[in-house]
C-alpha positions in Angstrom: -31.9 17.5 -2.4 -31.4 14.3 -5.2 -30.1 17.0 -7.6 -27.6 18.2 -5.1 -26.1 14.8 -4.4 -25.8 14.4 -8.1 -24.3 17.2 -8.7 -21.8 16.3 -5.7 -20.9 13.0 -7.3 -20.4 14.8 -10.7 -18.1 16.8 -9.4 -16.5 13.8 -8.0 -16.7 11.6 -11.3 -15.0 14.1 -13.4 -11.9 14.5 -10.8 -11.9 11.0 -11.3 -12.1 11.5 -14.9 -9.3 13.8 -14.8 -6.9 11.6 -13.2 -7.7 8.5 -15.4 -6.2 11.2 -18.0 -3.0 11.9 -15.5 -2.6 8.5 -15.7 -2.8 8.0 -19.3 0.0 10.7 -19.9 1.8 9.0 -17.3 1.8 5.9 -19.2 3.0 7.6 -22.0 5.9 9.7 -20.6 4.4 13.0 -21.0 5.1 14.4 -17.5 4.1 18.0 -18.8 0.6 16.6 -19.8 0.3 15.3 -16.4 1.0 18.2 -14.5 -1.2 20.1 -16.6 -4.1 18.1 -15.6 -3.1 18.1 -12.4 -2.9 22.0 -12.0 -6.5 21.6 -13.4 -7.2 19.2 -10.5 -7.0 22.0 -7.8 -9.3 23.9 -9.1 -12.1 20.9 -9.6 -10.7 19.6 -5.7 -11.3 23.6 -4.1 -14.6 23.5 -5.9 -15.3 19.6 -4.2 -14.4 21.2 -1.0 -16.5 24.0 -0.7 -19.7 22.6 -2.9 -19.6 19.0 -3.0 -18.3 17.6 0.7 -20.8 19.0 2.7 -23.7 17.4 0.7 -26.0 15.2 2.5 -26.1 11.9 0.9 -28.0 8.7 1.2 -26.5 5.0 1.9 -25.9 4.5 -2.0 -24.5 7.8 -3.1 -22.3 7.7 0.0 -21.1 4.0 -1.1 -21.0 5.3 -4.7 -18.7 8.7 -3.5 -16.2 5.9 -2.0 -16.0 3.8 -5.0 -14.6 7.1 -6.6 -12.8 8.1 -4.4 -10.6 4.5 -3.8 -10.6 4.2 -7.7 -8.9 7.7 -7.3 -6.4 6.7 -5.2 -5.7 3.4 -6.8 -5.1 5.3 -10.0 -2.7 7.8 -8.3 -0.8 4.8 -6.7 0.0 3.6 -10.2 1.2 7.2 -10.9 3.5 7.5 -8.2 4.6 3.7 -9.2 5.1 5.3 -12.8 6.6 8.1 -11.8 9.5 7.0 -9.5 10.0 3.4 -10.8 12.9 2.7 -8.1 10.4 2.9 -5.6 8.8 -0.8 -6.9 12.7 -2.0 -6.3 12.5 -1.1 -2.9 9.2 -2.4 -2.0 10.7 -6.0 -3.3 13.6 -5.3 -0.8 11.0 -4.5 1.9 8.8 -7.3 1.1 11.7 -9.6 1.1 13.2 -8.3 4.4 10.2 -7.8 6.0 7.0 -10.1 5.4 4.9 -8.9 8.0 4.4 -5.7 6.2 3.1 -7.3 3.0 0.2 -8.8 4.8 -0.8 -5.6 6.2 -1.2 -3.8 3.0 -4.9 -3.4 1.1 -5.2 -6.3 -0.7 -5.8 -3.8 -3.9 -2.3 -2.7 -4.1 -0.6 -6.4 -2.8 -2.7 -7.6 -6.3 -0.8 -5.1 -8.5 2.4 -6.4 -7.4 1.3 -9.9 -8.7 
């Protein structure tokens, strides 16, 4: 059963691993590297789905799974950030106009903005 859940968080590592390199090309400006990587990324995520997310796992392979997956979507934040930079623009006019809504957001993201 250990060797299962290992091989479930593998599986989940290297997505990770793939999207640190979307990012990377992202950072650069090659938009065609990053879509190739993610086309890529469908076929690891279809494989997650039907091998890796119905594994049992215990307490720290289940707390280890969600540090991938937040570190995941932390790095796809930055990519969407990257990738449509007027969106930043009009989070400063929504965080101006509205307050409220910058307290409400993870405090992962509000430290970016810093």
């Amino acid at each position: 059963m250990q060797d299962c859940a290992a091989e479930a968080l593998a599986r989940y590592d290297a997505l990770a691993g793939d999207c640190a390199r979307m990012l990377e090309a992202a950072q650069r400006g090659d938009w065609v590297a990053v879509a190739d990587v993610e086309a890529g990324t469908r076929h690891r995520i279809a494989d997650i789905r039907t091998r890796a997310a119905s594994v049992p796992l215990d307490a720290p392979a289940i707390r280890h799974k969600f540090r991938i997956l937040r570190e995941i979507l932390l790095i796809d934040a930055q990519i969407r950030r990257l990738a449509d930079p007027g969106a930043d623009r009009l989070d400063a006019l929504l965080d101006h106009a509205c307050p409220a809504l910058v307290a409400r957001r993870p405090a992962a993201e509000r430290r970016n903005q810093s």
